[in-house]
C-alpha positions in Angstrom: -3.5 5.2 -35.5 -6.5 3.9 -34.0 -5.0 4.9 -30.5 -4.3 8.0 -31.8 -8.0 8.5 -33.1 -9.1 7.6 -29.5 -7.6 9.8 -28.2 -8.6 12.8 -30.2 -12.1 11.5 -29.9 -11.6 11.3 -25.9 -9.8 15.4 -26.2 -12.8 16.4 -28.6 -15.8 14.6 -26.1 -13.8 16.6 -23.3 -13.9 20.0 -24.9 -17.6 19.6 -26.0 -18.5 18.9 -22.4 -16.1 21.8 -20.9 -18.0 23.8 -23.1 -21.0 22.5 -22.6 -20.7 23.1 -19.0 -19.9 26.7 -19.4 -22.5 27.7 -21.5 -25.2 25.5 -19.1 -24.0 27.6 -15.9 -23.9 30.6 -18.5 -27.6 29.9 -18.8 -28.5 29.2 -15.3 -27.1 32.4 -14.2 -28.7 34.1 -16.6 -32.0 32.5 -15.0 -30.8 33.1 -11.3 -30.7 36.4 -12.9 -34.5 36.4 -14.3 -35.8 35.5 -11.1 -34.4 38.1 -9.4 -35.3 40.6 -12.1 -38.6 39.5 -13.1 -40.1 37.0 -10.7 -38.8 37.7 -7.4 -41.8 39.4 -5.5 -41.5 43.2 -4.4 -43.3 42.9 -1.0 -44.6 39.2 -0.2 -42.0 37.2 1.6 -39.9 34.8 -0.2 -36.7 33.0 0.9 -33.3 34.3 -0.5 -32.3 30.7 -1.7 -34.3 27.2 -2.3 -37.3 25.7 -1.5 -39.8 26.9 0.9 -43.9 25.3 1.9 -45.9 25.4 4.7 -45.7 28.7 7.3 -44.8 27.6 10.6 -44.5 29.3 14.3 -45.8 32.3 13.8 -45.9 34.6 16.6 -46.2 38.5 17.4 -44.4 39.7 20.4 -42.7 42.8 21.3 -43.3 44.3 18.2 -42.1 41.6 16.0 -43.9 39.0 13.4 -42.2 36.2 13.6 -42.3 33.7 10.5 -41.0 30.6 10.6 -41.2 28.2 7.2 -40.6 24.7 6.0 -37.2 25.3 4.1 -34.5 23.1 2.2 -31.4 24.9 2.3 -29.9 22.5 0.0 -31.9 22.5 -3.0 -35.0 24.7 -5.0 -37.2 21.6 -4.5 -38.9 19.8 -1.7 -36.1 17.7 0.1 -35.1 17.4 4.4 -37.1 19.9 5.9 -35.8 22.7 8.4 -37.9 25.6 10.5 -36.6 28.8 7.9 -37.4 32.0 9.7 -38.2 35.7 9.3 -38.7 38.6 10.9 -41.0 42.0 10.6 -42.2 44.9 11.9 -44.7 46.0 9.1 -46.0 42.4 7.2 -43.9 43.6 3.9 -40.4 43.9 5.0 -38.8 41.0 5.8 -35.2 40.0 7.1 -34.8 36.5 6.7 -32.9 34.9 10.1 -30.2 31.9 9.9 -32.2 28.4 10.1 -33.8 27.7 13.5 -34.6 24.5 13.9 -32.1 21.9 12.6 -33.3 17.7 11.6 -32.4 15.9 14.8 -31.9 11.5 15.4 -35.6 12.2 15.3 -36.3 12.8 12.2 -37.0 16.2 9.6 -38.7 19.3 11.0 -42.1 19.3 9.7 -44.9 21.7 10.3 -46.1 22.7 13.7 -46.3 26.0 15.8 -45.3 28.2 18.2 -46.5 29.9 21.8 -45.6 32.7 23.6 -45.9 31.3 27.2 -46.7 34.0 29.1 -47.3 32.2 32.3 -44.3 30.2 31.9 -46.2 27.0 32.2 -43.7 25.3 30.5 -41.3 26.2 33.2 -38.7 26.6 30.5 -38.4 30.0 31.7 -39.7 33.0 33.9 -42.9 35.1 34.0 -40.2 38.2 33.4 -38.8 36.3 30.3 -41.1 34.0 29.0 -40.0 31.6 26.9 -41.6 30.8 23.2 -42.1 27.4 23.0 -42.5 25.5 19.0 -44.3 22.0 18.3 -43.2 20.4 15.6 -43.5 17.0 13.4 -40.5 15.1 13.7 -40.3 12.9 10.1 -38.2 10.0 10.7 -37.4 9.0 6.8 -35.4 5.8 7.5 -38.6 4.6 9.4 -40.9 5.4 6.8 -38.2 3.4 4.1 -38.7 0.3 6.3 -42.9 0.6 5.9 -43.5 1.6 9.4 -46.2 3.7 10.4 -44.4 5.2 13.2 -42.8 7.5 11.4 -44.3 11.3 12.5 -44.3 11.9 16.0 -44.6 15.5 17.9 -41.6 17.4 19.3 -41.1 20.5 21.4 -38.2 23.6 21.5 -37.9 26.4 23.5 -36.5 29.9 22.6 -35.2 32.3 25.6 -34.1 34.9 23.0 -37.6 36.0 21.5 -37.4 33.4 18.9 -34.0 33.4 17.3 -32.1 30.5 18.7 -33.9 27.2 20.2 -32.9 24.6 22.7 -34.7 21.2 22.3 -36.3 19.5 25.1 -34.7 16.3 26.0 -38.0 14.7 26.6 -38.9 14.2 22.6 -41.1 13.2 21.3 -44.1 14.9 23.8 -46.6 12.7 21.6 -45.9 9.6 20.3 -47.4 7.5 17.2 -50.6 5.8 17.4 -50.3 3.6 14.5 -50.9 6.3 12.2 -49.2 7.0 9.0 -50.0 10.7 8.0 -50.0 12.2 11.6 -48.6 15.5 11.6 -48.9 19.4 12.1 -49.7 20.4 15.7 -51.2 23.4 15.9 -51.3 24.9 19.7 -53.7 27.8 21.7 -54.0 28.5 25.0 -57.9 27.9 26.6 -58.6 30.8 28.7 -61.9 28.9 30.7 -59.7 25.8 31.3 -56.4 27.2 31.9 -54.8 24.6 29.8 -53.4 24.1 26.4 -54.8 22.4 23.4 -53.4 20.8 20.7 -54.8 20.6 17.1 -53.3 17.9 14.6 -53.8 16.2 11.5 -54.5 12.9 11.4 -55.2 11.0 8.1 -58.4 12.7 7.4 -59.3 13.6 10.7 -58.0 15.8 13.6 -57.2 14.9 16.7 -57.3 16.9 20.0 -55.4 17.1 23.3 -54.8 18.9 26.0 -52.0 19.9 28.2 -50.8 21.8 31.3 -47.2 22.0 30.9 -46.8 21.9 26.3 -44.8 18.7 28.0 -47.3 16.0 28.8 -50.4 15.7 26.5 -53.7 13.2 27.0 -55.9 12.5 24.3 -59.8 13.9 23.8 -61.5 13.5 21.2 -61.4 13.7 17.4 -63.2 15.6 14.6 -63.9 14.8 11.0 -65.3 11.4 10.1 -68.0 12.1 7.1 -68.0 16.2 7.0 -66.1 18.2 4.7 -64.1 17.4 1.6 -61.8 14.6 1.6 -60.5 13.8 -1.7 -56.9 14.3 -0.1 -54.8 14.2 2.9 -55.6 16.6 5.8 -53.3 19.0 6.8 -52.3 22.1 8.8 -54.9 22.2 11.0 -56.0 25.3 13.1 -58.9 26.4 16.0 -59.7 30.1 17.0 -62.8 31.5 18.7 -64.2 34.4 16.9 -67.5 36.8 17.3 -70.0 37.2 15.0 -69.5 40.8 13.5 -72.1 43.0 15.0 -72.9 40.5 17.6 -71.8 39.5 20.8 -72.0 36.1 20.0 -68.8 33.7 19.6 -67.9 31.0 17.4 -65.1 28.4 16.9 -63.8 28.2 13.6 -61.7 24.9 12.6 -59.1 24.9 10.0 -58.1 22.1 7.9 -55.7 22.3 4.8 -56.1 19.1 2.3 -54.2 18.1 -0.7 -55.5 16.9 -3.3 -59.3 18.3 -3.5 -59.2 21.9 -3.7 -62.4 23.9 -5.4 -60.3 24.5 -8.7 -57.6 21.0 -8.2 -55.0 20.2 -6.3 -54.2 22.0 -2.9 -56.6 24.4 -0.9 -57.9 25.2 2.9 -61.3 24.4 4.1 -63.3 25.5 7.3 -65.6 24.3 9.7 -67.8 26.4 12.2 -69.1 25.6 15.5 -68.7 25.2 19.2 -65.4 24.3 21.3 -66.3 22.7 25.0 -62.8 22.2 25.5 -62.7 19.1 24.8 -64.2 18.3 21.4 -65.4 20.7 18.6 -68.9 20.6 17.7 -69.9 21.6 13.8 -73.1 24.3 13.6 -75.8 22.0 12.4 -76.8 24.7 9.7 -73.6 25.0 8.8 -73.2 21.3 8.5 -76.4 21.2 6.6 -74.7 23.3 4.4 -71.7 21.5 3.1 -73.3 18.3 3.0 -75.4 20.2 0.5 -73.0 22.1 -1.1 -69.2 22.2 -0.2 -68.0 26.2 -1.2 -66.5 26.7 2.7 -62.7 27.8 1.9 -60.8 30.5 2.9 -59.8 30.8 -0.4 -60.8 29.9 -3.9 -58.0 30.5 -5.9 -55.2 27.8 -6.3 -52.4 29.0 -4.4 -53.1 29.9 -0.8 -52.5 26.3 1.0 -51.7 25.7 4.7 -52.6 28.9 6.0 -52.1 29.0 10.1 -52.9 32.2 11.9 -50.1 33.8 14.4 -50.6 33.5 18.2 -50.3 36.3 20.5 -52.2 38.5 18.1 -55.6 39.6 18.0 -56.9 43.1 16.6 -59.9 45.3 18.4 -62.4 43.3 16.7 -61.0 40.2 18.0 -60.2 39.0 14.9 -57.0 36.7 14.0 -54.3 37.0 11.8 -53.9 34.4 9.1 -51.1 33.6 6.6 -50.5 30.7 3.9 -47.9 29.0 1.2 -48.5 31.0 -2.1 -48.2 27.5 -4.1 -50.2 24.6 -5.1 -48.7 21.0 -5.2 -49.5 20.2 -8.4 -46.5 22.3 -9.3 -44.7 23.7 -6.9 -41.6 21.8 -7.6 -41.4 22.5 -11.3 -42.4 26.3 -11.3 -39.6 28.7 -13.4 -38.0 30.1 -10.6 -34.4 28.2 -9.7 -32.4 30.1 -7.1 -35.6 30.3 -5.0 -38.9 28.8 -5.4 -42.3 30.1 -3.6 -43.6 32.8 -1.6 -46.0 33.9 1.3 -49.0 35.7 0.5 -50.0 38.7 2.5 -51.3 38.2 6.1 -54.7 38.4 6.3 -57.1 38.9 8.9 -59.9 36.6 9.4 -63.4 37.7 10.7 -66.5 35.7 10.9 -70.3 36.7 10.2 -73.6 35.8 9.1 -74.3 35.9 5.4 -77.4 37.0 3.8 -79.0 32.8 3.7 -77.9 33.3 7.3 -75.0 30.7 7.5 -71.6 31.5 9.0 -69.3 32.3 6.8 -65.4 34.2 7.8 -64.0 37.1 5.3 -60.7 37.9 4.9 -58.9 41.6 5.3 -55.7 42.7 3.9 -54.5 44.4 6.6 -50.9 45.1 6.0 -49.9 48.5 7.2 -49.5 49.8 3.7 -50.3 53.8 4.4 -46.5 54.0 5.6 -45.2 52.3 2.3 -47.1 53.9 -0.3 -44.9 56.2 -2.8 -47.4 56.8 -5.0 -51.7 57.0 -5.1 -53.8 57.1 -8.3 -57.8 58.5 -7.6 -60.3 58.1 -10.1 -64.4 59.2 -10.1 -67.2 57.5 -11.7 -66.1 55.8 -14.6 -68.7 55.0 -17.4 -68.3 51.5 -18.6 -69.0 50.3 -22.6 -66.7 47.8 -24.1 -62.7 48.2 -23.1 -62.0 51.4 -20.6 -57.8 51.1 -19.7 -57.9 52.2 -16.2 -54.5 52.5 -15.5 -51.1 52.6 -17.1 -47.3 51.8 -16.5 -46.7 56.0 -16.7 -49.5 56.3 -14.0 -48.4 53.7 -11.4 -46.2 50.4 -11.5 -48.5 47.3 -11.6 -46.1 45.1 -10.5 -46.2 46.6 -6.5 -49.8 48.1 -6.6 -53.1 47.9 -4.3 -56.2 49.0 -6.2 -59.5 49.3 -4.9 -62.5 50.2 -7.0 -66.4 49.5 -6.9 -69.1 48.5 -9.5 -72.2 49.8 -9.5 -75.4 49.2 -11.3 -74.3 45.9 -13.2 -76.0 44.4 -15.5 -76.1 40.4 -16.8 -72.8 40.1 -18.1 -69.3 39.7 -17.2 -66.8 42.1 -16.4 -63.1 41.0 -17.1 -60.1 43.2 -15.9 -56.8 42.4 -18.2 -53.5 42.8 -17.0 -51.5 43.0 -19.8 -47.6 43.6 -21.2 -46.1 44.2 -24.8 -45.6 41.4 -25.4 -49.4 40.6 -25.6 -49.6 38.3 -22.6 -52.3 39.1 -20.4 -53.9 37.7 -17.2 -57.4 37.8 -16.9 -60.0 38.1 -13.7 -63.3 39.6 -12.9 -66.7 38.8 -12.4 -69.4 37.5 -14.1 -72.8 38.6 -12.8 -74.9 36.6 -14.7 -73.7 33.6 -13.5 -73.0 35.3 -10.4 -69.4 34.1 -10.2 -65.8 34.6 -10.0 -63.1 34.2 -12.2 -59.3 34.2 -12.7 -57.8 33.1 -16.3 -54.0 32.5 -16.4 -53.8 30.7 -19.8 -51.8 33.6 -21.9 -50.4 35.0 -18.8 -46.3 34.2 -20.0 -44.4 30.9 -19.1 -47.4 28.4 -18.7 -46.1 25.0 -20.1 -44.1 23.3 -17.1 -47.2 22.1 -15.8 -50.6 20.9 -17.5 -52.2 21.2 -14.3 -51.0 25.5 -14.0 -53.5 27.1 -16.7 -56.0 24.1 -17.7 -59.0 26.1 -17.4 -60.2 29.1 -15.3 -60.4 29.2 -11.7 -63.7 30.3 -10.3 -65.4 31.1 -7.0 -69.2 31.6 -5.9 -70.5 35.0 -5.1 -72.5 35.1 -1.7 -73.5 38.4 -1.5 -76.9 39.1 -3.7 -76.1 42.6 -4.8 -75.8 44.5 -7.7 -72.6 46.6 -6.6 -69.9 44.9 -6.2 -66.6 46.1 -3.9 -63.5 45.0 -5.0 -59.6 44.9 -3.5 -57.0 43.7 -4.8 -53.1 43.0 -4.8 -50.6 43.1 -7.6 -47.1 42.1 -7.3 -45.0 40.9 -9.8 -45.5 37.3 -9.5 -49.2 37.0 -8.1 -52.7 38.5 -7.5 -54.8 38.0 -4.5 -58.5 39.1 -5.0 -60.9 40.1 -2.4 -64.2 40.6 -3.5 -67.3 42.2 -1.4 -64.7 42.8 1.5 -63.2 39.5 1.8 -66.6 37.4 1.5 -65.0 35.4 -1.5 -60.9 35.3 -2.1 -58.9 34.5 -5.2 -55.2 33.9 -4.9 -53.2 32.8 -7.8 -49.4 33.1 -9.2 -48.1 34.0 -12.7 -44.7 34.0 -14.7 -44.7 36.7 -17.5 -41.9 37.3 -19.9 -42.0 41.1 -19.2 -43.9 43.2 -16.2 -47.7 44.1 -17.0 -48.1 47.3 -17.4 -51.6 48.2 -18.5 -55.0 47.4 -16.4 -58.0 47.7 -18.6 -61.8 46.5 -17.9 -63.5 45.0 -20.6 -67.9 44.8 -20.1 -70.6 44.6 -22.6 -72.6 46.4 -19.9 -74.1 49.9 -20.5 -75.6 51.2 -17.9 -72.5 50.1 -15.0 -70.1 52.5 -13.6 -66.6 52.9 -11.7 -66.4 54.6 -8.8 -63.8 55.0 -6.0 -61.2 54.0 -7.6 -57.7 53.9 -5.3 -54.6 52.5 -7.5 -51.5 52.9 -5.1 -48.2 52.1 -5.7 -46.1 50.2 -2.9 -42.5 50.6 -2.2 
C-alpha cells in the first residue's frame, strides 16, 4: 500500500508538471505573440530573435547602411557576445544578415568599428576592391574568471564582399593589454592631414589614442579625460569627428564618450566634449571646458534610452555633418524589459551638426534625417490652433500613432507648462512637453502600461534643459509603437525614451493653462 501510494503520488507530481509545462509554453507563446503584436517596433531596427546592445561597424558604401550590433543568439538577455548585422538602403527597412563575426580562442566580440579602406592601406585588398576592415574588443572570459586584468585586448577582420562575410587576421590581437581592466571599444577614422589612421578607445574613465598606417601596427599617443566630464560610471563607446561651425567656416573636433552609470536622469547616457584634434591628442575648448566644470548638461541626449551611440564612416552629408546612431535601452533594465523573443532596438539615425548657442558655447544638434518622404502613406496638416486647457490634436481615425512623425510649433507661450498625452482606452497615457516657466523639458512614463519590472523604469520624470531663450518653441517628434524620440528647437535638446502599453495609443491631445499660445504648422504623418 504505501508503495502503491508512492507511486500514485510520483504519476500525479508527473501530470501536474506535464501540465504545467504546457500551459507555461502556452503562456510564453502567447507573449512571443504580444511582442510581435504589440511591442515589436514598425520602423526602428530590432533583431528577429534575442538580445541585442551596443551598434557596431557601421559603414555606408555603395548604397548600403551597414549595421552591425552586439547580439546573443542564444538567449533574450546579455550573454557571449557576437557582431549581429543589418543592412539598408533607406534607415527604416532593414534585412537582418546571418551573424558576422563569431567568438574566437580570443575571447567574445565586443564593441568596435568598421572602415572602408579606400586606399587599401591595409593591403588586405585592392584599390579596385577595397576591403572593409572591423576593430573589435576581443573579451577573454576565462581570463577575467582567474582575476586578470588582461582580459580585453583589440582585434581586426577584413570583409572582401562589402561587409557580409569576414576573414580574421592572423596577427590578433593588433593592441594588446596594458594592465587595464575595462579597456575596450576602438573606434577608427582616417586623418586626412597625416595620412594615417587613428584609433579612439575606452579606457577605465579615460580614452586612449593611437595611430596607425596599416589598421595592423598601432603606437600609443596620448590620452584624454583625467578630471573633465562626468564620471560616476565606466567610459564607453568612444567616438572623434571634425565638424564646422553652422554658418561658419570654422571646424571643430567633437569627442564622444558613452558612460554607465551617471546619465542626466540615471543609469546609462552619452556625453560630449568639444575642441581641437592635432593629430595626436585632443584638446577641450577652454569655454567649453569652463562650462561643464560649471554645469555638466553636454549630452547628445537627455532621455534615458539612447546609449552608445557611434556615428557611421564613409558618410558625410553637404553640410559636412555625421551620421550618428545608438542602443534604444538603458542598463538599469535592459535585461528585464517585457519583451522575450527579442529584446531592444535601434533608434533612428541621426545626424549630428555643431554650432554656437546663444551664451556662445558650442553645442551639436541632432536631425532626423531618415528619408521618410518615400515612406509616408498618410499626412495630417493642421493651421493655428488656439490653446486653453485640453485641445486633442489627433486621433486613431486621422492617422496611426504608433508609426507617425509630427511636427508642430508653439508660439507666444506663456509661464506654464504644456504637456502632450499619448493616450489608449485603457486610460494609460504617456506624458511629455515643456514647461516654460521652468524653462525645461520633460517626459513622464509612470501610467504609460507595463511599468513594474524595474523600479529604476518610471521613478520620476525625465527632464532636459532648454538652451534656446525663446518664446516659440519648434518641435519634432517620432512615434512608434514602443518609443518616442523628441527633438526640440531643431535638435538643440533630445529626449529618447521606451514604453510598454497594454494596447496602442491612439489619441494625442495638448493640455496648457496658457491663453494667449497657439499651434501652428502642424505635420502629423503616418509611416509605412
Amino acid at each position: 500500500m504505501k508503495n502503491w501510494s508512492s507511486c500514485s503520488i510520483l504519476l500525479i507530481s508527473i501530470l501536474i508538471s506535464l501540465i504545467s509545462c504546457k500551459y507555461s509554453n502556452e503562456a510564453q507563446m502567447k507573449n512571443k505573440t504580444q511582442d510581435e503584436i504589440l511591442y515589436r517596433p514598425n520602423f526602428h531596427f530590432s533583431p528577429r530573435n534575442n538580445w541585442m546592445n551596443d551598434p557596431n561597424g557601421m559603414f555606408f558604401y555603395k548604397g548600403n547602411y551597414h549595421l552591425y550590433f552586439q547580439h546573443n543568439p542564444y538567449s533574450n538577455v546579455w550573454g557571449p557576445m557576437h557582431w549581429g548585422h543589418a543592412i539598408s538602403k533607406d534607415l527604416i527597412n532593414w534585412e537582418e544578415q546571418p551573424i558576422a563575426i563569431f567568438p574566437d580562442d580570443l575571447g567574445t566580440i565586443f564593441s568596435g568599428s568598421s572602415v572602408v579602406d579606400l586606399k587599401n592601406t591595409s593591403g588586405f585588398g585592392s584599390i579596385e576592391n577595397p576591403p572593409i576592415v572591423a576593430i573589435y574588443t576581443n573579451h577573454n572570459t576565462q581570463k577575467e574568471k582567474e582575476g586578470s586584468k588582461l582580459f580585453q585586448s583589440q582585434s581586426i577582420a577584413y570583409s572582401l564582399d562589402e561587409g557580409k562575410t569576414w576573414t580574421k587576421y592572423k596577427g590578433n590581437p593588433v593592441i594588446e593589454n596594458p594592465g587595464i581592466r575595462d579597456f575596450r571599444d576602438p573606434k577608427v577614422i582616417w586623418f586626412e592631414k597625416g595620412k594615417k589612421w587613428i584609433l579612439i578607445l575606452a579606457a577605465s574613465q579615460i580614452t586612449k589614442f593611437y595611430q596607425s598606417k596599416d589598421l595592423k601596427n598601432w603606437e600609443y599617443m596620448s590620452s584624454f579625460g583625467e578630471g573633465i566630464g562626468n564620471h560616476d560610471g565606466v567610459w564607453e563607446c568612444p567616438d572623434l569627428f571634425e565638424l564646422y561651425v553652422e554658418g561658419t567656416s570654422k571646424s571643430k573636433w567633437v569627442h564622444i564618450v558613452s558612460i554607465n552609470p551617471g546619465g542626466p536622469n540615471g543609469g546609462s547616457a552619452t556625453q560630449y566634449f568639444v575642441g581641437d584634434f592635432d593629430g595626436e591628442r585632443f584638446i577641450i575648448d577652454p569655454d567649453f571646458e569652463l562650462q561643464m566644470k560649471k554645469e555638466h548638461n553636454f549630452w547628445t541626449d537627455f532621455g534615458k534610452d539612447n546609449y552608445a551611440g557611434v556615428t557611421y564612416n564613409n558618410w558625410r552629408s553637404k553640410r559636412l555633418g555625421v551620421l550618428y546612431q545608438g542602443w534604444m535601452s538603458n542598463w538599469q533594465y535592459a535585461n528585464v524589459v517585457p519583451t522575450l523573443k527579442w529584446r531592444s532596438a535601434m533608434t533612428i539615425p541621426r545626424e549630428i551638426s555643431l554650432y554656437l548657442s546663444q551664451d556662445s558655447i558650442y553645442r551639436i544638434r541632432s536631425k532626423d534625417i531618415t528619408h521618410y518622404k518615400e515612406s509616408f502613406i498618410k499626412k495630417v496638416e493642421k493651421e493655428n490652433i488656439s490653446l486653453n486647457k485640453t485641445k486633442i490634436l489627433l486621433n486613431k481615425d486621422e492617422l496611426d500613432l504608433t508609426k507617425a512623425k509630427i511636427e508642430l510649433e508653439i508660439n507666444n507661450m506663456e509661464e506654464v507648462k504644456y504637456t502632450f498625452v499619448a493616450s489608449n482606452i485603457k486610460g494609460e497615457s504617456l506624458t511629455f512637453g515643456y514647461d516654460h516657466k521652468e524653462k525645461q523639458f520633460f517626459i513622464d512614463r509612470s501610467n504609460s502600461g507595463v511599468v513594474e519590472f524595474s523600479e529604476n523604469f518610471a521613478l520620476k520624470p525625465s527632464i532636459a534643459p532648454r538652451f534656446r531663450k525663446d518664446d516659440n518653441l519648434k518641435i519634432n517628434f517620432i512615434l512608434d509603437k514602443t518609443s518616442v524620440e523628441l527633438f526640440y528647437d531643431e535638435g538643440e535638446t533630445v529626449m529618447t525614451e521606451i514604453f510598454f502599453p497594454s494596447e496602442p495609443f491612439e489619441t494625442l491631445s495638448l493640455e496648457t493653462l496658457a491663453k494667449k499660445s497657439s499651434l501652428k504648422n502642424l505635420k502629423f504623418q503616418e509611416i509605412k
